[in-house]
Structures are given as structure tokens and as C-alpha cells.
DRENRO-419205 format. One line per 4 residues: for each residue x, z, y of C-alpha. Coordinates in Angstrom, 3 decimals. Layout:
X/Z/Y; ... $
END
This chain:
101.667/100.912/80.079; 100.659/101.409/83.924; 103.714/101.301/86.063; 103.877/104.593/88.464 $
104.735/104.393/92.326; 106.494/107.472/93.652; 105.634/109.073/96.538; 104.424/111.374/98.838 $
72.991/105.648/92.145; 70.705/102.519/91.523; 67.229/103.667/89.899; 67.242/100.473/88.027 $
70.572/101.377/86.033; 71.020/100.541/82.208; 73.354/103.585/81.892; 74.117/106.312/84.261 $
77.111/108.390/84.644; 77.241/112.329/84.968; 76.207/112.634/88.791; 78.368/111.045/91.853 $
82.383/110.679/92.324; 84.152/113.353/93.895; 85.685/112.295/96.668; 89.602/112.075/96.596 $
92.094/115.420/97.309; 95.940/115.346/97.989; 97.695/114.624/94.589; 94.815/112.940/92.803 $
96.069/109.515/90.691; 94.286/106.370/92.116; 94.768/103.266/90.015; 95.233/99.140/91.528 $
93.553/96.626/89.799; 93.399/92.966/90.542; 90.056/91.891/89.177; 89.630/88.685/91.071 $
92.418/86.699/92.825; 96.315/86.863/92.575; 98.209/89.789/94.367; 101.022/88.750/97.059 $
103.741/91.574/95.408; 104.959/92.064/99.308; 101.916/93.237/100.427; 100.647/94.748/97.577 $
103.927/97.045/97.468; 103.418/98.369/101.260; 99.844/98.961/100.626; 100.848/100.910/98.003 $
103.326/102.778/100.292; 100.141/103.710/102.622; 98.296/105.337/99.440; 101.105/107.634/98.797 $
101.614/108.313/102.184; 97.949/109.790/101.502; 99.170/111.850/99.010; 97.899/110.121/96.266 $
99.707/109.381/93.044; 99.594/105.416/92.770; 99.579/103.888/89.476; 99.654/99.827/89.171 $
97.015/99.315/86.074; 98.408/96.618/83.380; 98.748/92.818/84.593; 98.226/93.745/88.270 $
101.172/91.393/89.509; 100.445/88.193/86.572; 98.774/84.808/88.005; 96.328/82.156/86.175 $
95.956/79.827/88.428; 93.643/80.953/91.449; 93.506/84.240/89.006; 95.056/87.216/88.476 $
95.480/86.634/84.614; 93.256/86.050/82.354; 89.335/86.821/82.585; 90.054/88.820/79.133 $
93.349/90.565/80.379; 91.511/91.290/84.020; 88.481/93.024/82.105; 91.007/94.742/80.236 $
93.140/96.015/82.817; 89.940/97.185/85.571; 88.584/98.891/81.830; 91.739/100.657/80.656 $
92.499/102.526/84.072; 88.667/103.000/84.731; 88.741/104.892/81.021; 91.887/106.833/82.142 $
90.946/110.444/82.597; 93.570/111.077/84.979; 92.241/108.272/87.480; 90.067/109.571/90.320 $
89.842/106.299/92.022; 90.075/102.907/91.036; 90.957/100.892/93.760; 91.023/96.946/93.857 $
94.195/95.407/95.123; 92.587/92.456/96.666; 89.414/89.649/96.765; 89.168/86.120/96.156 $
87.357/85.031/93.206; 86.976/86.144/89.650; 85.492/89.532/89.623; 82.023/87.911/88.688 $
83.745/86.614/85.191; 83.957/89.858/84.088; 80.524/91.336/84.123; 79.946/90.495/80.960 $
82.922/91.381/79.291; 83.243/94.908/80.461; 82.247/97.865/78.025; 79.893/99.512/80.069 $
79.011/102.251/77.579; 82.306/102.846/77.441; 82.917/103.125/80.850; 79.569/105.015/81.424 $
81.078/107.587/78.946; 84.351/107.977/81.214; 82.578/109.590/84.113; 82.016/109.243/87.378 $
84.859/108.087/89.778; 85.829/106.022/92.982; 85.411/102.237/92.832; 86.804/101.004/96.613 $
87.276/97.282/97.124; 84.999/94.333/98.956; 84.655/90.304/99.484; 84.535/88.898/96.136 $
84.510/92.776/94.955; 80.585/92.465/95.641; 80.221/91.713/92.018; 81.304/95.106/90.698 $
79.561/96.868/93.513; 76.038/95.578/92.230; 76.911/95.672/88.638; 78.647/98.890/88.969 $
74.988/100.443/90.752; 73.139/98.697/88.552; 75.074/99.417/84.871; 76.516/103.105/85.698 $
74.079/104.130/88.670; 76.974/104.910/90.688; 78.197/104.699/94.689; 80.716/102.574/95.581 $
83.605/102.406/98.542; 82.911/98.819/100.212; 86.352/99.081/102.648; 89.447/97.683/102.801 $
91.792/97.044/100.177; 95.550/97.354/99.419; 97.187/94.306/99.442; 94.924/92.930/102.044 $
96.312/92.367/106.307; 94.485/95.477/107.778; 96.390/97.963/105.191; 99.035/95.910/104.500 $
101.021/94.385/107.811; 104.556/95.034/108.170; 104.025/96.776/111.422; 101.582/99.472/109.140 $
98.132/99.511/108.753; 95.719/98.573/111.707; 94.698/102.544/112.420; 90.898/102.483/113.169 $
90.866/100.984/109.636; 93.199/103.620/108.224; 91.225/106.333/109.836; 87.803/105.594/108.917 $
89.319/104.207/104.956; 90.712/107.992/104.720; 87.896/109.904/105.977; 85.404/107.703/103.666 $
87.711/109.438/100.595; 88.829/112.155/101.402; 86.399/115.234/100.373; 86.234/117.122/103.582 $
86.162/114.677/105.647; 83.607/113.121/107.584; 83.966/109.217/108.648; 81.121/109.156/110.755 $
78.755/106.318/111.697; 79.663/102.503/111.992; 78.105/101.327/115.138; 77.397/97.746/116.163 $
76.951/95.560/119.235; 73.298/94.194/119.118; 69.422/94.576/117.919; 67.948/92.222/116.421 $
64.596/94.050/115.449; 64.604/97.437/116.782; 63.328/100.514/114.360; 64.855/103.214/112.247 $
65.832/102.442/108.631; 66.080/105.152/105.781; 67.565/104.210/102.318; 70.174/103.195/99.610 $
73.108/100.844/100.946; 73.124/97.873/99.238; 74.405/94.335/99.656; 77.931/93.415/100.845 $
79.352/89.820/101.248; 76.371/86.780/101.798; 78.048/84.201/99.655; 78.982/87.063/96.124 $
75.072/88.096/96.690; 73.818/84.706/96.253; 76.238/83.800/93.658; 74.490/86.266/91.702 $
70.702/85.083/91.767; 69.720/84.420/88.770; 71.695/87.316/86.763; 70.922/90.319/85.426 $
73.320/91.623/88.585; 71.436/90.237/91.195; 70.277/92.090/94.066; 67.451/94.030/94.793 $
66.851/95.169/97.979; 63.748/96.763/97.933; 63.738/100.545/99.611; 67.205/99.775/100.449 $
69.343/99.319/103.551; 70.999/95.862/102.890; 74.840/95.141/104.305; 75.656/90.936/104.728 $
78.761/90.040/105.808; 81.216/86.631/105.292; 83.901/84.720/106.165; 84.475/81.218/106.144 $
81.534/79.892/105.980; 79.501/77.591/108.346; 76.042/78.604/109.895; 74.079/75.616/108.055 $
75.699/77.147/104.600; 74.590/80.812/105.755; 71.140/79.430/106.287; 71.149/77.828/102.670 $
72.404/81.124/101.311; 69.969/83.683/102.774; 67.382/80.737/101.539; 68.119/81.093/98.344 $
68.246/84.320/98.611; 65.222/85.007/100.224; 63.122/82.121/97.804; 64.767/83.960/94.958 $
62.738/87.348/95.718; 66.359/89.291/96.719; 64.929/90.856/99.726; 61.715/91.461/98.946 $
60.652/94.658/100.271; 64.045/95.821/102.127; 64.193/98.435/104.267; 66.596/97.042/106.717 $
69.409/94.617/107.790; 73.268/96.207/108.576; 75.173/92.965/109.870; 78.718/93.139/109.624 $
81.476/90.744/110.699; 81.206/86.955/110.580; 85.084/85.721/110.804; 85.088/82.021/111.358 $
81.916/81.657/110.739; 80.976/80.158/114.238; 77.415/82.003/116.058; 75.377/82.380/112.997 $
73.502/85.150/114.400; 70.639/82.671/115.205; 69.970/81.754/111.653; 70.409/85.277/110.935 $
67.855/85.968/113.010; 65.360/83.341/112.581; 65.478/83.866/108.709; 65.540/87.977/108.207 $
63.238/88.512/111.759; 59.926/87.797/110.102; 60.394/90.270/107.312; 59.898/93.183/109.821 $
62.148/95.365/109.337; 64.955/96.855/111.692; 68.244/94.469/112.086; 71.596/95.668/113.954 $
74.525/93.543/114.214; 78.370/93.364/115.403; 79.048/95.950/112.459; 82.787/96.232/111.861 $
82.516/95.872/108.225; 83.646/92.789/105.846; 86.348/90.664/106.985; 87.306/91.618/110.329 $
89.456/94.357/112.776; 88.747/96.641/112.613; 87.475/96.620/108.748; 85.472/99.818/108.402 $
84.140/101.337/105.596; 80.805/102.667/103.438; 79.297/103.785/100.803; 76.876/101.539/98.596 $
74.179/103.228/96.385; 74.250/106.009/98.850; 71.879/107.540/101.574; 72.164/105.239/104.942 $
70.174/105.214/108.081; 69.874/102.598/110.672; 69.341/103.742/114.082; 68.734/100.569/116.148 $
68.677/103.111/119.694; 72.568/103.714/118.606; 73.239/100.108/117.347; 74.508/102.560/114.201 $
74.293/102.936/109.962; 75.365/106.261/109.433; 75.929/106.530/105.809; 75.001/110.250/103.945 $
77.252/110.364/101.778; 77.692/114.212/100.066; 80.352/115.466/97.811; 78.670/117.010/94.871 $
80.214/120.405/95.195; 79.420/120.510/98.706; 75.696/118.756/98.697; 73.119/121.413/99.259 $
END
């Protein structure tokens, strides 16, 4: 049983959902999963705190707290709990507690008709989340929240969450709200970019070559970011990447944050350049402070004159 907190479209999908989420209103229930790594209870307990503070009803789904290992539980018991809640009519949002690894174990043990069949609703999480973003577009045809999570330092802190985050996190799901565009520092190629946001963090993306999840970025606006990782192994990455057809045909290049990854926006730049298309950078999104957010699967443009993506996201009962 979940345990309560009181308080305050891909066009290449197997199955799609009834039409978009709606975006999130005072007193809706959001549910925390842990689909990859082990959640620290501390922080998972004062992001939870922030949600209600939203409003929101928080509900923890089944084995969020348990460890295996560098897991959160077993793969069987993590499919199972990210199923049950997303198959939970009274969930609006399902929202994942934190990264790490694991999430791409359970792509193939997820029901998908059966989770097709429970509607459409808010999936927000990112790092290692990268894996349910793609499947998610590419299985149910739906957008997906890539932002900060709960348990995670800019929601979590003890002195509150860092508020540019907070801001931008609650205007990306709130319906009625408007979170605006994310704006970078620097142009790589200059242009304007119209298209589907795809993408998300460099190493997930090429984890996934190879599998029926992998990305494909043609017509779409594609979002790398990483942490961790040295210039040499983001070079081998966007190789593989790039040998392994992922890019063909993309529209564009959002950059987001690098976090101890030393200067790799050379390599960035000498391997995405030559495929002519527009390329900002600096974009506060991935790993970094602030850690905005956006919507994959939905409209984005890049605006290299602004440094900006501007993400189109529409409530359904409010699109015209």
C-alpha cells in the first residue's frame, strides 16, 4: 500500500495515450518512485515537504525507501512500484525521487499496454531518468518533465530549495502557468530551430544505441547534458552516437550544463558543427544551479539571437 504524506508525443510510438497530461492544479495526488538508484530518506522526506508545500497530495509508491545494492530494490519490485502508481487513477504526476542507475533495466519489464490504457499523466525526473523519457515518447507518445527531482540537492537542501529551480520546476507544472524560456550563454552555430525536444543526459542516450529505445533525432530539437564525465569520454560518446545514425537529420543542438566535466565545449563543437544545424550552449538544464526545467516530446524553438529554447508547451484545455 502507498504510504501518504500530509500536507498542505513521438510519431514513432508503439502505443499512444488519449492526448497530452494536464498539467498539475492545487490538491492533485503526485506519486515518488525510485526507479533507478537508492533514496537518502533525509532528503527524500524534505523534498517531499516542498511538494506539499505546492499543494499537492504526496504519496510514496511501494518500495520507494528499500536498497539492492547500488539499487533501489529489485529490477522486478522497481518495475512494479513506477507501474502500480503510474496505473493509479488518482495519480496526476508521477514523479521520480532521484537518478543514478537502473531505470534502463526496466524497459522491458514494464506493461506498456497497460500503462498506455491508464492515460495520460506527468512523468518529471532526469540523469539516469533519460531512459523513461525516450521509452516513455516512444511506447505511449507522451511529453515528459526533464527537471529536477525530489530527493536530489537543488529541491532538497536543508536551507530549502535553491529558488530559480523552484520557480521555473512550479511554473513547468502548474496549468496556468507559464515558465518561460531557458536561455544560455553562447552560439555555437547561429540559426533558428523549430521542433520536438528530445534528448537529455549524453552518457543514458548512448547507453541506449542499439535498442529499440534509442534516439532519434530527426525533426527534433535535441537536449545533451552530463556530469562526470571527461571531454575524451564525451567525444567517444557523441561518436558513437553520431556513427550509430542517432542524429541523423536533427533539427538542432540545446546544450545544457557540463558539471565536472572540464571545457568540453570544443569537442562539442568540433563533432555536432558540421551537421549544420543551430547549436546554443550554457543552458541551465541537467546537473547544475540553477537546474531548470522542460518539456520533451513537446514543441521547442531555438533562437540562437536570444541564446534561448523556449519550449511550447499547451495544456489541452487551454491549446487553441
Amino acid at each position: 500500500m502507498n504510504e501518504r504524506i500530509s500536507g498542505a508525443l513521438g510519431d514513432d510510438a508503439s502505443i499512444t495515450v488519449d492526448g497530452p497530461p494536464q498539467r498539475l492544479r492545487p490538491g492533485d495526488t503526485v506519486a515518488l518512485v525510485a526507479p533507478s538508484g537508492p533514496v537518502d530518506p533525509v532528503r527524500l522526506t524534505r523534498g517531499a515537504e516542498v511538494l506539499t508545500g505546492l499543494g499537492l497530495d504526496v504519496v510514496f509508491g511501494a518500495g520507494l525507501t528499500d536498497r539492492d545494492g547500488y539499487l533501489a530494490g529489485t529490477d522486478s519490485a522497481r518495475a512494479a512500484g513506477l507501474q502500480e502508481v503510474w496505473c493509479d487513477p488518482r495519480v496526476a504526476a508521477v514523479i521520480c525521487a532521484r537518478g543514478g542507475y537502473g531505470a534502463t533495466r526496466l524497459l522491458d519489464l514494464l506493461d506498456w499496454d497497460a500503462m498506455a490504457a491508464a492515460g495520460p499523466k506527468i512523468l518529471l525526473g532526469s540523469s539516469d531518468i533519460t531512459a523513461l523519457h525516450l521509452a516513455f515518447a516512444r511506447r505511449l507518445g507522451l511529453p515528459t518533465l526533464f527537471g529536477p527531482m525530489p530527493a536530489c540537492a537543488t529541491i532538497s537542501d536543508p536551507g530549502g530549495p535553491e529558488p530559480r529551480t523552484f520557480r521555473h520546476l512550479r511554473d513547468s507544472l502548474f496549468a496556468g502557468a507559464a515558465a518561460g524560456a531557458v536561455t544560455g550563454d553562447r552560439v555555437i552555430a547561429s540559426g533558428r530551430a523549430e521542433g520536438p525536444v528530445t534528448g537529455g543526459n549524453l552518457t543514458m542516450l548512448a547507453a541506449l544505441c542499439g535498442t529499440p529505445h534509442a534516439l532519434r533525432a530527426e525533426g527534433r530539437i535535441v537536449l545533451l547534458e552530463d556530469v562526470d564525465e571527461a571531454p575524451y569520454r564525451i567525444d567517444r560518446m557523441l561518436t558513437q552516437l553520431l556513427q550509430a545514425g542517432c542524429f541523423d537529420g536533427a533539427a538542432g543542438f540545446a546544450l545544457g550544463s557540463w558539471v565536472d566535466c572540464g571545457d568540453p565545449l570544443p569537442v562539442l563543437a568540433e563533432r555536432l558543427e558540421p551537421l549544420g544545424v543551430p547549436i546554443i550552449a550554457g543552458l541551465p538544464i541537467g546537473h547544475g544551479t540553477p537546474q531548470f526545467s522542460v518539456w520533451l516530446g513537446a514543441h521547442g524553438v531555438i533562437d540562437t539571437e536570444t541564446y534561448s529554447l523556449a519550449g511550447l508547451f499547451r495544456d489541452p484545455d487551454t491549446a487553441a
